[in-house]
N, C-alpha and C positions, 0 to 999 in steps of 0.2 A: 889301146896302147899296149895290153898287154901283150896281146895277140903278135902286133910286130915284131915286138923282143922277143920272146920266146921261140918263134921262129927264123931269129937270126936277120930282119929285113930290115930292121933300124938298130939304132945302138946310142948309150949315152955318150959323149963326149966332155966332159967337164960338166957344165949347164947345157950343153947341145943337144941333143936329137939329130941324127943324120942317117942315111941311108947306108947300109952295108954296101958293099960290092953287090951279092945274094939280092937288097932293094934293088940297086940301080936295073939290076936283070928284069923287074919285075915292076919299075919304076911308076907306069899309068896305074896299076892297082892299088900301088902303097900309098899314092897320094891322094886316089880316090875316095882310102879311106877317112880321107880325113876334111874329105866336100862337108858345106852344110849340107842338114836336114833336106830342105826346099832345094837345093840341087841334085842331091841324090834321086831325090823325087823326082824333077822332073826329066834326068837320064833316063829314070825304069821308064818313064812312060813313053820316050821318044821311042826306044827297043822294042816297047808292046804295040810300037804304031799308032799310039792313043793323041788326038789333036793335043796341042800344048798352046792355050790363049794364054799370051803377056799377061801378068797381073797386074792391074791398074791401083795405083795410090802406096806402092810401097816405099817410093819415098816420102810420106810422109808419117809414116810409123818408123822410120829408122832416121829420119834426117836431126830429131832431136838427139838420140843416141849420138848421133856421129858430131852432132857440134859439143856436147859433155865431153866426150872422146878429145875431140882436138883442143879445147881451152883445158881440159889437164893434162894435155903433157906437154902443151905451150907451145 
């Protein structure tokens, strides 16, 4: 986060976060930063040529999350 503001590529708005003029230039990197973990990952390794196997059974480590998720905010 810092990183963006200080370099002028985001900016606060009220409660917002948006992208400068400067981001919009630069727009695939600025939002790249903010991929998850596991996609970031698995970009480096598509670049290295490295095979990329689907991962099997991730929804069922996140499908409980995501129904917590949706009965709280109704």
């Amino acid at each position: 986060m810092a990183l963006v503001l200080r370099e002028g590529l985001m900016e606060y708005n009220n409660a917002t976060l948006r992208l400068t003029p400067h981001g919009a230039k630069n727009y695939n990197g600025v939002i790249a930063l903010f991929y998850a973990p596991a996609v970031k990952e698995h970009l480096l390794k598509l670049t290295r040529g490295e095979t990329v196997k689907a991962q099997r059974g991730w929804r069922k480590v996140w499908q409980p999350q995501w129904e917590s998720l949706k009965l709280a905010t109704g």
